[in-house]
C-alpha positions, 0 to 999 in steps of 0.5 A, spaced: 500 500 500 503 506 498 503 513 500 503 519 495 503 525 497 497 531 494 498 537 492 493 542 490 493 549 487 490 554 484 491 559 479 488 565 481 492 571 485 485 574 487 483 567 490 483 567 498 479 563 501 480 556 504 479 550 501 478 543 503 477 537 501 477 530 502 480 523 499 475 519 503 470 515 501 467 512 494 470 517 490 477 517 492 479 512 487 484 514 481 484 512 475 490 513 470 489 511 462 493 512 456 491 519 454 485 517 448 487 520 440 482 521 435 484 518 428 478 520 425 471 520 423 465 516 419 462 520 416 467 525 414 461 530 413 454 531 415 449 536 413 448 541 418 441 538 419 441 534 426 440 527 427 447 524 423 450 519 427 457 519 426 463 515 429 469 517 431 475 512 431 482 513 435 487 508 440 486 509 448 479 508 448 476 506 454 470 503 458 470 509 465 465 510 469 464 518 466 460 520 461 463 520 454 463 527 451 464 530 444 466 537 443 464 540 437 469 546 436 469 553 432 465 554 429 460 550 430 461 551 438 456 546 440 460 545 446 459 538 449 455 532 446 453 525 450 456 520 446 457 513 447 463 508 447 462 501 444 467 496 447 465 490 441 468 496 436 472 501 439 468 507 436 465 512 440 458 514 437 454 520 437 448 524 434 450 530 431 445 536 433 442 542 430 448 546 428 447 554 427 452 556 421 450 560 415 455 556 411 458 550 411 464 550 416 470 545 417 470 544 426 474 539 430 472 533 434 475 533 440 473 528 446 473 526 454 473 520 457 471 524 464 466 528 462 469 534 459 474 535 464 480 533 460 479 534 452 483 530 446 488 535 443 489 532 436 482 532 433 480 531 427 476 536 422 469 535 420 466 538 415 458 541 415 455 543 410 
């Protein structure tokens, strides 16, 4: 059983308060993954109509316990979209929404495994049209 220490900062001068927390309990367990990439997406371009669904194919995708998400990026910026993970395929999954764009656009695919907290950084572009 090892020990390691915690350390917690926050990146704010103007912050003063107190902060507690604890380790205790159900929520105490650390997970660590190889961070996940995506490689692409099938399709590679959808109308801006809802109700595609696209799957999203990469390395390190995982089964967790928190939500899988998808973040659509600018200029869609549709912010997070649920998204399911198929352990049978490897593929993470999801319903393209309504996108407000006055003309067809490229936008990144990025996702989270922990939902929304830590986001891909190597997306792939999407185009709708």
């Amino acid at each position: 059983n090892n020990t390691y220490p915690v350390r917690l900062s926050v990146d704010d001068p103007t912050y003063h308060d107190d902060l507690e927390f604890s380790l205790a309990g159900e929520n105490s367990n650390f997970q660590y993954y190889t961070p996940p990439h995506v490689l692409s997406t099938k399709p590679i371009l959808a109308p801006i109509t809802a109700g595609t669904r696209v799957t999203i194919f990469g390395e390190n995708f995982v089964s967790t316990p928190n939500i899988v998400i998808v973040q659509l990026g600018a200029p869609a910026s549709t912010g997070f979209v649920a998204a399911a993970f198929s352990p049978e395929t490897q593929t993470i999954e999801f319903d393209l929404p309504v996108l407000k764009l006055a003309e067809q656009a490229f936008f990144t695919v990025e996702i989270s495994l922990n939902s929304g907290f830590d986001l891909t950084s190597d997306g792939v572009q999407f185009l709708a049209y």
